[in-house]
N, C-alpha and C positions, 0 to 999 in steps of 0.2 A: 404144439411144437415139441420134438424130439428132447431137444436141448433142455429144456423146463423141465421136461416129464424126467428126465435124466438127474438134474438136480443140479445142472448147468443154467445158471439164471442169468449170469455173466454174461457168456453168449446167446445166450436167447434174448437176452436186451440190445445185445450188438446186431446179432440179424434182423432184428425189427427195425430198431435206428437204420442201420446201412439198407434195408428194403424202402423205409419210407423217401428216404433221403434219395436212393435210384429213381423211385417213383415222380417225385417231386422233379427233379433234375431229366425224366423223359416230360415231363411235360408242358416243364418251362420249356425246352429244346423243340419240340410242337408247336409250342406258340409264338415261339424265334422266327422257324421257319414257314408258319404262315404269314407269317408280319415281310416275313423276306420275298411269298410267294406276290403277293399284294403290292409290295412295292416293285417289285419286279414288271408285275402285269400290267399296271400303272403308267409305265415306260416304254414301253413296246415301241418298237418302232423308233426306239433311240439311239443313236449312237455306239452310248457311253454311258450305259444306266446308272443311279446311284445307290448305293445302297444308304440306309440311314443309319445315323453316328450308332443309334441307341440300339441299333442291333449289336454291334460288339461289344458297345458299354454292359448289354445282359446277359451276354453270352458267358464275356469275363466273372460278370457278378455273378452269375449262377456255381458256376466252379471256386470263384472264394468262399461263396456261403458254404458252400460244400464240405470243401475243406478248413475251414473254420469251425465251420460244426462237429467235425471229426474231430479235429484237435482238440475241441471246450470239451468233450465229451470223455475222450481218449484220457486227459489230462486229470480232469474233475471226477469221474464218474469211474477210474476204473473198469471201464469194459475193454476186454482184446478187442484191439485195433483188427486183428484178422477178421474176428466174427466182422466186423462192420463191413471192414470191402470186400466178405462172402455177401452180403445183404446186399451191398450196392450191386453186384454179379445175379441177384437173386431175378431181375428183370430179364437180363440179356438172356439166363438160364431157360426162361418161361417164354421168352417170343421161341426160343430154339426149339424147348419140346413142342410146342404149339406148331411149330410149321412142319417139324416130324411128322407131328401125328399127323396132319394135314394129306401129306404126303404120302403116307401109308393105308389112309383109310381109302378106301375105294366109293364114289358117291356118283349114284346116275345122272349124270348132267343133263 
């Protein structure tokens, strides 16, 4: 990490926290939306499908952990709050270079 090698340890604490935390947060959101794909498929051919309660009870719970975790951290720990929701960006940053490169490289299909 730049930030470390810099003598920035502050922020290098922050982008790891806000990277794990993004990580954490796409994958509950994966597993939201399988549980949603399941229940959906379940239904077919209904009406008026349902969805189940506990998919937005975790949906919400995922975003307060989140942000409570920010906060305990923020508060207690003295890390910039910036470095963190750079880290939590740090996901969204890496699908975007990933489908760039995707897009750029040329592959014999």
């Amino acid at each position: 990490m730049v930030s470390a090698a810099l003598g920035y340890r502050a922020w290098a604490s922050g982008l790891v926290v806000g990277t794990i935390l993004g990580w954490l947060n796409f994958r509950w959101l994966g597993r939201g939306l399988d549980a949603l794909v399941v229940a959906s498929t379940a239904q077919h051919g209904a009406e008026k499908p349902v969805v189940p309660w506990w998919n937005y009870v975790l949906a919400l719970f995922r975003y307060a952990l989140i942000g409570l975790t920010v906060y305990v951290i923020f508060i207690y720990r003295n890390i910039p709050l910036a470095s963190m929701i750079v880290g939590l960006c740090a996901l969204a940053a890496a699908a975007i270079a990933a489908s760039v490169w995707e897009i750029f490289t040329v592959r014999d299909r």
